[in-house]
C-alpha positions in Angstrom: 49.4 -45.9 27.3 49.4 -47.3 23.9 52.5 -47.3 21.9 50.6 -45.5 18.7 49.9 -42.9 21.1 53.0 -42.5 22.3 54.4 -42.5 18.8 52.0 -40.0 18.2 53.2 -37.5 20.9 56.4 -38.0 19.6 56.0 -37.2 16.3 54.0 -34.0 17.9 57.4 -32.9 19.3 59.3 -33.3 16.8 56.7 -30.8 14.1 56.7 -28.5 17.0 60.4 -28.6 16.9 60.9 -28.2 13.0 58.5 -25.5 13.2 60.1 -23.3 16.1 63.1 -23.6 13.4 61.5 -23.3 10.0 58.3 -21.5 10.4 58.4 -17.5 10.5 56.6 -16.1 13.9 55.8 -19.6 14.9 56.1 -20.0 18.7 54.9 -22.4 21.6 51.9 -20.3 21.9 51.4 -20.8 18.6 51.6 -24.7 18.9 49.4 -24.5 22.1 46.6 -22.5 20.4 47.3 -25.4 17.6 46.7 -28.1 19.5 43.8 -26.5 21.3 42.2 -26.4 17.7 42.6 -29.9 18.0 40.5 -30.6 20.8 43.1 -30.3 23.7 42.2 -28.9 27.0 44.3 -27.2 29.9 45.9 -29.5 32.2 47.6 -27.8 35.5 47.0 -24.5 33.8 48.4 -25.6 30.2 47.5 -27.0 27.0 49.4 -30.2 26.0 49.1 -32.8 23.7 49.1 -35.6 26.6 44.7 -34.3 25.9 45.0 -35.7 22.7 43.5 -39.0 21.3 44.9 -40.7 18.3 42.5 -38.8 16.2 43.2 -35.5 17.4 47.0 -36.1 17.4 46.5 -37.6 13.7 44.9 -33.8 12.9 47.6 -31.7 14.6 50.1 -33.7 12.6 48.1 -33.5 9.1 47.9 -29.7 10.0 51.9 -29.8 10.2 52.2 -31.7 7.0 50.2 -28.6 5.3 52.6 -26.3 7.2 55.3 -27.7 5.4 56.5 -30.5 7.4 58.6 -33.3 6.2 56.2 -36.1 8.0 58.4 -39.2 6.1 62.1 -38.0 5.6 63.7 -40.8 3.6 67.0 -42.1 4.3 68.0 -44.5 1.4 66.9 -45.0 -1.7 63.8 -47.1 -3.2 61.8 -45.9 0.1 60.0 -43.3 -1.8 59.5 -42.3 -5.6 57.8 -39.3 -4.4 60.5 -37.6 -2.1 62.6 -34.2 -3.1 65.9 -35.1 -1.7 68.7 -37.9 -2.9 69.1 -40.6 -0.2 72.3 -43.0 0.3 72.2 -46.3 -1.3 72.1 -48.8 0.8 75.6 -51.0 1.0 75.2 -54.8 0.1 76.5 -56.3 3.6 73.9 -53.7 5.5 70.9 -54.8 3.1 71.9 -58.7 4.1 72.1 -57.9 7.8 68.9 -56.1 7.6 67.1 -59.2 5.9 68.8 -61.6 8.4 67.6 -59.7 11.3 64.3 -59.5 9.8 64.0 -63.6 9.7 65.4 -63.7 12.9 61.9 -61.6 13.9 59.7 -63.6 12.3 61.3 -66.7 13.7 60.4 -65.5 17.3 64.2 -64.7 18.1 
């Protein structure tokens, strides 16, 4: 299995989760009958997102996104100019680490 799938699938989880706790009526019949929208068929009597390619899973998350879904939560500041909540600044020592451990990556360690 490709890891963009499995990302995907993840990701799948996780609006399904958000939406059992922030959307009104929304159940796991209701995420079934979504993903069925999608394109995804029974499998041993259920539907599941394990049907899905990366298109289809792509759609079910867009369709969560218009649901409300926070698809990119950011953390720290200067990630996003665009996002409705304050992050934490990044301390100096962590932004060093960070950039160390990135050369380290593309240095094949």
């Amino acid at each position: 299995m490709s890891e963009l799938i499995k990302h995907y699938r993840q990701l799948v989880g996780i609006a399904k989760g958000w939406a059992l706790k922030n959307l009104v009526g929304w159940s796991d019949d209701s995420h079934r009958d979504l993903l069925a929208r999608h394109g995804a068929i029974a499998l041993e009597g259920r539907v599941s997102a394990s049907t899905l390619n990366v298109p289809q899973l792509g759609a079910v998350l867009d369709d969560y996104e218009r649901r409300g879904w926070p698809r990119h939560k950011q953390v720290f500041k200067g990630g996003g100019s665009n996002s409705p909540r304050a992050g934490k600044t990044v301390p100096p020592r962590i932004a060093h680490l960070v950039r160390l451990w990135g050369k380290l990556g593309q240095a094949g360690k």
